[in-house]
N, C-alpha and C positions, 0 to 999 in steps of 0.2 A: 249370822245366817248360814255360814260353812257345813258345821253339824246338823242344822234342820233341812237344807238343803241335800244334803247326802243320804238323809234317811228318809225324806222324801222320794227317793229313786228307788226304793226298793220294793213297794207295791210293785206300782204300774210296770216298773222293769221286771219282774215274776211272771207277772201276769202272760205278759207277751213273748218274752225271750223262752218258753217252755215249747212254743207251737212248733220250730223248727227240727225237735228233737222226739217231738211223740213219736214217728216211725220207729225209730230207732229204739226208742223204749219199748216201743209194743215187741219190738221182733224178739230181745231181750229175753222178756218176762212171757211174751207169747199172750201175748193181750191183742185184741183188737182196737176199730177205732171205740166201739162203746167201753172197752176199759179205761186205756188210755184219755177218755172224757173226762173222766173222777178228779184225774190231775189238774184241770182246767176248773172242773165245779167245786172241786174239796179247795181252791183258794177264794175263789168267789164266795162261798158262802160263809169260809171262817172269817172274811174278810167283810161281807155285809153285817154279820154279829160279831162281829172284832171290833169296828168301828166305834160305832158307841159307846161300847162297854169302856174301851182303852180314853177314849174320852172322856167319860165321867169320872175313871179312877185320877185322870191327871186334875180335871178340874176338884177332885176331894182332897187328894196326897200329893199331887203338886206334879205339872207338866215334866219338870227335869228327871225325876225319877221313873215317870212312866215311860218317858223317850227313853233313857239310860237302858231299864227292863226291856223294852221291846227290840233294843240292838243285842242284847242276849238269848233271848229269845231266836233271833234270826239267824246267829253262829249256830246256835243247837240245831235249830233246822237245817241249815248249809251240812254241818258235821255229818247228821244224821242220815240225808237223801245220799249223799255222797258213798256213806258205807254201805247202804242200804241193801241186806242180801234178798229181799223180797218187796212185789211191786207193792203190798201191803204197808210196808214201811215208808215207800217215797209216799205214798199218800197223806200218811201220816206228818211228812214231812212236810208238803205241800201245808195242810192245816195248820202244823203250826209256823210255816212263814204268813200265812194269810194274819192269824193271831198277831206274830212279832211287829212287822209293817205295820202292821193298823195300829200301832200305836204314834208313826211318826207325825202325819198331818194334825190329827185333834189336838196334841201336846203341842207342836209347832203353834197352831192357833191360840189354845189358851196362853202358851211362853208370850205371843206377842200381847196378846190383850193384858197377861199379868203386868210385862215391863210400860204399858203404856200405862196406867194404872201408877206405877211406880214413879215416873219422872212427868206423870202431869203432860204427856205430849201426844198426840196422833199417830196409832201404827200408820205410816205411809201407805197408800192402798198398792205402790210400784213393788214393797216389798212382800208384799202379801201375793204380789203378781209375779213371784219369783219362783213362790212355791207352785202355780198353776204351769209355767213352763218349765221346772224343773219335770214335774209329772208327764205334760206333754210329751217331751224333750224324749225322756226316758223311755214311754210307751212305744214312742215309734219308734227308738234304736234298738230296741228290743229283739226284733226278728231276727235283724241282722248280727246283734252283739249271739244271739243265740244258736245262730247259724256258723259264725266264727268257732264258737267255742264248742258246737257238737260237733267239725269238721276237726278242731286240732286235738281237742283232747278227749271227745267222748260224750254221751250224754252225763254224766257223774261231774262235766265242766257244770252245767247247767245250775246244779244246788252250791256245789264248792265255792262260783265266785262268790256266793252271798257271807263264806265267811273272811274272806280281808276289804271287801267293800264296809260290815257290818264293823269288823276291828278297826278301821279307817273312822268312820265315824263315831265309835268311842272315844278313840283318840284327840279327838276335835272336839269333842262335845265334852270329855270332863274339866280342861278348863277352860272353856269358853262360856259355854250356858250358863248363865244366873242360876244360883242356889234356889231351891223353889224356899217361900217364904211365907211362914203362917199367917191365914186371915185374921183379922182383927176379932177379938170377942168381943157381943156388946154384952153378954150377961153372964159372960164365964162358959157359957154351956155352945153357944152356937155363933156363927159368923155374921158380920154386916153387912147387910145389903147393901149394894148399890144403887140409886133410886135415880139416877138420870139418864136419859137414853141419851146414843150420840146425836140424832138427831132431835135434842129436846123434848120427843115422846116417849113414854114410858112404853118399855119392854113388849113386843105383839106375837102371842104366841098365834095370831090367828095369821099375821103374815108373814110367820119362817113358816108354818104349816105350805104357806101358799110358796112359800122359796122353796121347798122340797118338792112340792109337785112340778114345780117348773122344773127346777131340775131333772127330776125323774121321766118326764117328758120330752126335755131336750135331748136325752142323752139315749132317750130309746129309739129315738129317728136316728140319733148318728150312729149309732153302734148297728142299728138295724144298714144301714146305709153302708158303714166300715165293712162287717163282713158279709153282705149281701152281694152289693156291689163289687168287693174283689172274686167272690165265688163266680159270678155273672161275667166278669171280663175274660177268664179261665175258660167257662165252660160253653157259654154262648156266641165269644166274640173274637176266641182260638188265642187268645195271650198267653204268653208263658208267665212260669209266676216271677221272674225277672220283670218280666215287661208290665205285667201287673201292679207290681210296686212301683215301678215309675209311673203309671200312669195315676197309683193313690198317693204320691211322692206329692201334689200340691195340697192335698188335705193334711196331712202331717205341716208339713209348710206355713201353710195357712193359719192353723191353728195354734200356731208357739207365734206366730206375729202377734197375731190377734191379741192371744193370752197378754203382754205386754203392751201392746196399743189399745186396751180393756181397762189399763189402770191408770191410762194419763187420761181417760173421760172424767167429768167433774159429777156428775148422774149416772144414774144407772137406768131408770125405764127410757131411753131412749136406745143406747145400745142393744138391752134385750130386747127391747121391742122389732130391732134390725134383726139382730140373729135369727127370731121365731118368721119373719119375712124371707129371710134367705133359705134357711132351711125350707122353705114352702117351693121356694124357686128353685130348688136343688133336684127338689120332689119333683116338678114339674116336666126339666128334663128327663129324669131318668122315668118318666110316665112314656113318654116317646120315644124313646132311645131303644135301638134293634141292633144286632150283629153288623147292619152297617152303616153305623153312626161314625160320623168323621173323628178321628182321633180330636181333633181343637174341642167338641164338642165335650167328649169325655173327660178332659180335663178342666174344662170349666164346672162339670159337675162336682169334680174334683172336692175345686177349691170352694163350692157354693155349700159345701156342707162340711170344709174346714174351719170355712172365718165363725162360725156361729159357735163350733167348739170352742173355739178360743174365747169368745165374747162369753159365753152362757158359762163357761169354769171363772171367769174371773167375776164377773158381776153378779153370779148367785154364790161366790166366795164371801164377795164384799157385802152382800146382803145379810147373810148370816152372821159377819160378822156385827153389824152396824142392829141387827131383829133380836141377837140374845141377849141374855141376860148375862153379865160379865162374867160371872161367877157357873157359865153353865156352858163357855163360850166352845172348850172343849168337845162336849159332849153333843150342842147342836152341830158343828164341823162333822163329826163322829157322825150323824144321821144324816149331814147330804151326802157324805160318799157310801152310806147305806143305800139311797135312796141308789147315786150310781150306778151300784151293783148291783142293786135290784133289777134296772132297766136292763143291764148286760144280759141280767140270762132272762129274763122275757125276751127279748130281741133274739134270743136260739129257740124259743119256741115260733115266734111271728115266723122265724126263716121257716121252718118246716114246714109251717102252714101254708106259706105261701108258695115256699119252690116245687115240697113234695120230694121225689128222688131226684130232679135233675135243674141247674139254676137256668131256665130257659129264658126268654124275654117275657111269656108271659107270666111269670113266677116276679120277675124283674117289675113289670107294669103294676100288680099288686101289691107288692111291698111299696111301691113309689107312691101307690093311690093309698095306703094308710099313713104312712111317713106325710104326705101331703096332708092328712084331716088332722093328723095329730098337731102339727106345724102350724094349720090354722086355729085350731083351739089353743096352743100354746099362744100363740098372737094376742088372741082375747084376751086368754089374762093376763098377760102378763102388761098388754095397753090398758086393764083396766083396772089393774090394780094397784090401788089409792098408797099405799106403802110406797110404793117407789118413788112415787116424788117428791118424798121427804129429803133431806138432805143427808148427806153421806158423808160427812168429814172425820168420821168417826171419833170425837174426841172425847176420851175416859171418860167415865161415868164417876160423880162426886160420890166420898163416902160418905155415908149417914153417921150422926151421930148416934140415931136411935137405933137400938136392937133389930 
């Protein structure tokens, strides 16, 4: 788990460790804040169509070689922003870290689902829950790991640490990871399917379909919520952005517990059914919540739309793993953190619409009263739908004898 673990950190750590240092770039390059955005969206989006793609290559040619590729991948990016004599090039750079990363998580999933597969035995759902708080972990140290590194060495720290974090992880990964290993032919020409589901039902593309919408729903209230809410405590309620972070310091929190206390539940529609509840309750507070709301107050908002991140990443993990088809396991992973990124930059339009130029309270009450309808709908389906309380144990799917 060393190596998937470590290339697991290097998404969610890009994503967010860049925020501390856009100034600093802009003044640079002589970019504004709409230039300096590109940085932000050029990973998100190579990163929404990175997903997938890096997923199906691993589920065709085999997970170890597409994780291996995408740690190369990420040194060239690191090399490249680092020299970078024009803000044209960190972008470029940025693009292809979105690319290199997106190869860790879908590879990780299919490596697990292949060695399960291999020795007849249940990926553990705790380790699968290792990768969701590895992400977490990452996202949130982020600011600060980036903040660090544009105050000691410059913004050019920014890309460079991706390449001995990136050689770090080679290292670990070439002899550790299982060889990837050809699928069986039944006809000489093509591979065997696997024809059992882990929970005894065959394969339901109609409910990963319905695992990706939740997903994509949960994460558009939190992410609407993550940067809403800290712009609103800034600018409505006089925090510094010190004080600001402490006060989103139990949503982080919150959400790497959860993420591990998501994988010792024995079901899954009972937890997400909690999460898409508290998120509702999250919304609620910050429906009423004004400039002078009692600090206790804001922090329980905090953590009401932390615990759900944690619960909603490990149980529509474990869904997707438990809804594909073994052989495709990469490539569904691949499309929930599409779905992810998807919600991320919707969630930068919802803010606009709602704040406008300034994050007011009444900017604040809007965004809490869609976050709320979204939360309630996410509830519905997710209590009503019949997939989830299928059984979860995920154990390998038998190989067919027939083609």
């Amino acid at each position: 788990m060393t190596p998937l673990l470590l290339g697991a950190v290097l998404n969610p750590l890009n994503s967010t460790m860049i925020a501390t240092g856009l100034v600093a770039i802009g003044r640079d390059f002589g970019a504004g804040p709409s230039g300096t955005g590109w940085l932000l969206s050029s990973l998100y989006l190579a990163s929404a169509a990175g997903q997938p793609v890096m997923g199906r290559l691993a589920d065709s040619l085999g997970p170890r070689r597409v994780f291996l590729a995408g740690l190369v991948l990420v040194c060239a990016a690191g090399l490249l922003g680092t020299l970078a004599p024009g803000f044209g090039w960190l972008i470029a750079a940025r693009v292809l870290l979105g690319l290199g990363t997106s190869a860790a998580y879908p590879a990780a999933m299919a490596m697990l689902r292949a060695e399960s597969l291999r020795t007849g035995r249940p990926a553990p759902r705790p380790v699968m829950g290792r990768l969701s708080l590895a992400a977490l972990g990452s996202a949130a140290l982020g600011p600060t790991l980036g903040g660090l590194l544009t105050a000691t060495t410059g913004w050019r720290g920014l890309f460079a640490v991706n390449v001995p974090l990136a050689l770090l992880a080679l290292a670990a990964a070439l002899p550790w990871l299982p060889r990837d290993r050809q699928p069986p032919a039944g006809d000489g020409t093509r591979p065997v399917q696997q024809v059992q589901d882990p929970g005894g039902a065959a394969p339901s593309r109609p409910a990963l379909l319905r695992t990706y919408l939740r997903h994509g729903l949960a994460y558009l209230s939190v992410y609407s919520a993550l940067y809403g809410y800290s712009q609103w405590l800034e600018e409505a309620h006089g925090y510094t952005s010190f004080q600001t972070g402490l006060v989103m310091l139990p949503m982080s929190l919150a959400a790497a517990a959860c993420s591990l206390l998501g994988t010792r539940t024995k079901g899954l529609r009972a937890p997400l059914t909690t999460a898409a509840a508290l998120l509702a309750a999250g919304s609620g507070v910050l429906v009423v919540a004004t400039g002078g709301t009692p600090l206790a107050a804001l922090l329980v908002a905090s953590a009401l739309f932390g615990i759900p991140q944690g619960l909603f990443s490990t149980g529509n993990q474990a869904a997707v793993y438990a809804q594909a088809r073994p052989d495709r396991v990469g490539s569904a992973a691949g499309l929930q953190r599409t779905a992810q990124y998807a919600s991320a930059m919707a969630a930068t339009g919802l803010l606009a619409l709602c704040f406008g130029q300034q994050a007011g309270d009444g900017g604040l009450h809007r965004l809490a009263a869609v976050t709320g309808v979204l939360s309630l709908l996410l509830l519905a389906l997710t209590a009503t739908d019949r997939a989830l309380r299928a059984p979860t144990r995920n154990r390998p799917r038998k190989r067919s004898s027939q083609p």
